[in-house]
C-alpha positions in Angstrom: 19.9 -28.3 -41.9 20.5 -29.3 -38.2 23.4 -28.6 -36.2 24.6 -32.2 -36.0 24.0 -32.2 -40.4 26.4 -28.9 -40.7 29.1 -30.5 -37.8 29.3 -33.6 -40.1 29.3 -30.9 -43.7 32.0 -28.9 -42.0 35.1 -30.2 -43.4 34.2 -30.0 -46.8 32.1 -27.0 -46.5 34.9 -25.0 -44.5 37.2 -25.8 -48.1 34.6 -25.0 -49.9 34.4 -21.4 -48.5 38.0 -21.6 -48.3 37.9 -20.8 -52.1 37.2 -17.2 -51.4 39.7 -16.1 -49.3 40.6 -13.7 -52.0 38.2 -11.5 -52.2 38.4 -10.6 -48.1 41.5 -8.4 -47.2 41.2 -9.4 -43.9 40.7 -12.6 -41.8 38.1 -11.4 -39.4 35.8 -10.5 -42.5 36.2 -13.6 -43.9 34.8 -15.5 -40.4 32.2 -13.4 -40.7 31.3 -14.5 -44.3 31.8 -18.4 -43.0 29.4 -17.9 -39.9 26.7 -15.7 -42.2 26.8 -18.9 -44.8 26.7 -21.5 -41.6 23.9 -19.5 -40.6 21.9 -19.7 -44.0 22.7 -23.3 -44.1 21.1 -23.3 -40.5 17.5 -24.5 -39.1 17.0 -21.5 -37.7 13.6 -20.4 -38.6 14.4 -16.8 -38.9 17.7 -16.4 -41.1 17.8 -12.8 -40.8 21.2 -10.5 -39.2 20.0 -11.3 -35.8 19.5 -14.3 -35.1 22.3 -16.0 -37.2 24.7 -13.4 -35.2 23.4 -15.1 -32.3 23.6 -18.5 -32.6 27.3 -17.9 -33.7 28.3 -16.2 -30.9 29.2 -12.9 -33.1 28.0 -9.2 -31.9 24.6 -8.2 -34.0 26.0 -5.3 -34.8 29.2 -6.6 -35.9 27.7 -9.2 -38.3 25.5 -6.0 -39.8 28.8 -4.2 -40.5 30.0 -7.0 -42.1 27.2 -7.2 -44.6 27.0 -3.3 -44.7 30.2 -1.7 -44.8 33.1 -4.3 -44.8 35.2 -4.2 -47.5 35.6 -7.3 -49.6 35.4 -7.9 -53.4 31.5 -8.5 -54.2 32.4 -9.1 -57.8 34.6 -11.7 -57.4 33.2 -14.1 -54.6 30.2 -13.6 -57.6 32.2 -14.8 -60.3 33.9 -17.4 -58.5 30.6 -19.0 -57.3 28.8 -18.6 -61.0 32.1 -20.3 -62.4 32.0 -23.1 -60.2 28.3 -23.6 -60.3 28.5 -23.8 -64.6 31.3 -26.3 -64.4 29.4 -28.1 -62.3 26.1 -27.8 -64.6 28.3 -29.3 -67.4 28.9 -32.3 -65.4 25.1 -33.2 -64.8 23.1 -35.7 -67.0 20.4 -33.5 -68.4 16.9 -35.0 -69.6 15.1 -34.3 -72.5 14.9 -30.4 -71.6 18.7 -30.1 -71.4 19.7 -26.9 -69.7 17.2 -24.4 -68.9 18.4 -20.6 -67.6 15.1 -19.9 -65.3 14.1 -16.3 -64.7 12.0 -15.4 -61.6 11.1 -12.9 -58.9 10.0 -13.1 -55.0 9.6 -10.3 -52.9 9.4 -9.9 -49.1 7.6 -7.3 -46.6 10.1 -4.4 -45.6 8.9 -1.8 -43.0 9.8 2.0 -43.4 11.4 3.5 -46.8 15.1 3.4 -46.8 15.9 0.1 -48.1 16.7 0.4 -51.5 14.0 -0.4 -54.0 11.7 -0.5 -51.1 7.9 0.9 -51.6 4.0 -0.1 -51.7 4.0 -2.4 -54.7 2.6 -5.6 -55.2 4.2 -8.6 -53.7 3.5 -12.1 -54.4 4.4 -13.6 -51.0 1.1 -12.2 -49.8 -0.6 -11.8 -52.8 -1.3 -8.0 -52.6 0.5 -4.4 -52.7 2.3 -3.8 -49.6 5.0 -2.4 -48.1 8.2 -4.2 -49.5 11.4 -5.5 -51.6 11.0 -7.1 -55.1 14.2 -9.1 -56.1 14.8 -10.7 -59.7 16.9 -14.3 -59.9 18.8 -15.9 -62.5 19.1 -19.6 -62.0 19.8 -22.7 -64.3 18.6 -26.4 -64.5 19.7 -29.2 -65.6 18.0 -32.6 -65.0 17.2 -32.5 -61.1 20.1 -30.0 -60.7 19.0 -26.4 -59.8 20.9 -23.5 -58.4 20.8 -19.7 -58.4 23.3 -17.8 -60.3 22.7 -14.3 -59.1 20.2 -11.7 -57.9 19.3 -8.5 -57.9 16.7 -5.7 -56.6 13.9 -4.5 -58.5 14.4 -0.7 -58.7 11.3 1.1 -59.4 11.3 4.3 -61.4 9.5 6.0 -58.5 13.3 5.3 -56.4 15.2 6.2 -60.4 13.5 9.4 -59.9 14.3 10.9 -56.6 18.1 11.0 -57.0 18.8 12.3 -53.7 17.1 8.9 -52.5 18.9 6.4 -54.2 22.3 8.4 -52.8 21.1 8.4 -49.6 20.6 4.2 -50.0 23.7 4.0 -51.9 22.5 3.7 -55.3 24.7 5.0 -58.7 23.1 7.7 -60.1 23.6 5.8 -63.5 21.3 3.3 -62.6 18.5 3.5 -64.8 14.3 2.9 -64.1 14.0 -1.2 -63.9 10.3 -2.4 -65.1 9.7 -5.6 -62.9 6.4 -7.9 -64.1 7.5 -8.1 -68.2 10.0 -9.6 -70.3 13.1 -7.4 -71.3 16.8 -7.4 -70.6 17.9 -9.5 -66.9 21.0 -9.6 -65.1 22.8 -11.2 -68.0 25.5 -9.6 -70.2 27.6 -10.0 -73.5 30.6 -9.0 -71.2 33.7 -11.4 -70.1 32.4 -13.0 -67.0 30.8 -16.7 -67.3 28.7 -17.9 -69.5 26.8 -21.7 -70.0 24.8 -22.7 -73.4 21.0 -23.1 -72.8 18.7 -25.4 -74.6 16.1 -23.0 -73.7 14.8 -20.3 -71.0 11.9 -20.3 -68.1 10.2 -17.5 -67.0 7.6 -18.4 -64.5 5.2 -21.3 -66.4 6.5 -19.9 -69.9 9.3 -21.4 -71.5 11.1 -19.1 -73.8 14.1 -19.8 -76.4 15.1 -22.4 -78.4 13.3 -25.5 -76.8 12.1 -29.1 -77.8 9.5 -29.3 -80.2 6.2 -29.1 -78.7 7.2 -26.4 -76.1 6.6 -23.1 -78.5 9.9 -20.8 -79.6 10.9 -17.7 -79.0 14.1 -15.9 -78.9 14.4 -13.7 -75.9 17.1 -11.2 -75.8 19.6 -10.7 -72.4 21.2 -7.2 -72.6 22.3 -7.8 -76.8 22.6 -12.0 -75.9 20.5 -14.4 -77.4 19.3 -16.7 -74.6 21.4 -19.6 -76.3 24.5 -18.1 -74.2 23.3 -16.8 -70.8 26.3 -15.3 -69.1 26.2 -14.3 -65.4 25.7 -9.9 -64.8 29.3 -8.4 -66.1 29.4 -6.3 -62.7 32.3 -4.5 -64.4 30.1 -3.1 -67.4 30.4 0.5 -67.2 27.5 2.1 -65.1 24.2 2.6 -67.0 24.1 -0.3 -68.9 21.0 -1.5 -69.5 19.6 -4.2 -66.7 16.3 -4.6 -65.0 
């Protein structure tokens, strides 16, 4: 979006991100979070730290704090945005497909070896192993509706193993090895967050679940859920549960 297309959005997207004051105890974290999203929503053609910090007029470092070490309640802003996203879902005519939970990965080049999950493995956006991040995203559709209900990073069991690693990057020790490139349990849980019904689920070209005739059936399992009820990750599970 251009400048002149977020100036005219602002009103409405400023109450928008009104709706998570909560989970910021302070004011000056929350401007950060406004600017960072401004900057996403930017035409900037690098929407990286730097140059969103920038074009904002905010310190580099400062807006790298902010999405480092700033304290502000993750969980929530997550269940907040996947709560308004499924009530909006329900309001969406839906074709012949009705609403489809799609599961997919992308990945990015990441010099050096501190990132989390970051390592020589294959990645799709050049279409060879290299150097970089894999990340796994839930999203849902619903007629020409799409949107992304969460994210996470591939861990691979090479990072699960080296303990004094994943401390050093800020992982739990209770997470467990996460096998990217197969079918098995994705950041969806049978806990209290969420949830939205599915007519079926897409991963990549395949279409698993229940699904108009036609289509093939399967019934894929999320972490003990059939994929009739997808709910968004329960970030609150205890630690350990199984994910990917």
């Amino acid at each position: 979006m251009t400048d002149d297309a977020i100036t005219k959005l602002g009103p409405a997207f400023a109450g928008y991100l009104r709706g998570y004051r909560d989970c910021f105890l302070q004011d000056r974290t929350a401007t950060h979070f406004d600017n960072y999203c401004r900057g996403l929503l930017s035409d900037l053609p690098r929407k990286s730290v730097e140059p969103i910090a920038l074009a904002c007029g905010t310190a580099v470092r400062t807006l790298q704090e902010f999405l480092t070490t700033a304290d502000w309640d993750h969980d929530r802003a997550c269940e907040k945005l996947q709560r308004r996203l499924i009530q909006t879902v329900e309001q969406m005519p839906a074709d012949e497909l009705g609403t489809i939970g799609v599961i997919d990965e992308t990945s990015c080049l990441k010099k050096g070896d501190k990132t989390p999950g970051v390592q020589r493995q294959y990645l799709g956006c050049v279409g060879k192993v290299d150097n970089g991040l894999v990340t796994v995203h839930l999203g849902v559709a619903r007629g020409s509706f799409q949107a992304l209900l969460d994210a996470e990073v591939f861990v691979p069991e090479k990072w699960t193993r080296d303990r004094k690693r994943c401390r050093g990057a800020g992982i739990p020790d209770a997470v467990p090895a996460q096998v990217a490139h197969r079918p098995g349990p994705v950041g969806a849980s049978g806990g209290p967050g969420p949830a939205v019904r599915l007519a079926g689920v897409r991963r990549g070209v395949r279409i698993e679940g229940p699904v108009p005739a036609g289509l093939g059936r399967s019934e894929p399992t999320f972490r003990g859920r059939s994929a009739g009820e997808l709910r968004g990750p329960d970030r609150r599970a205890p630690e350990g549960a199984p994910g990917r």
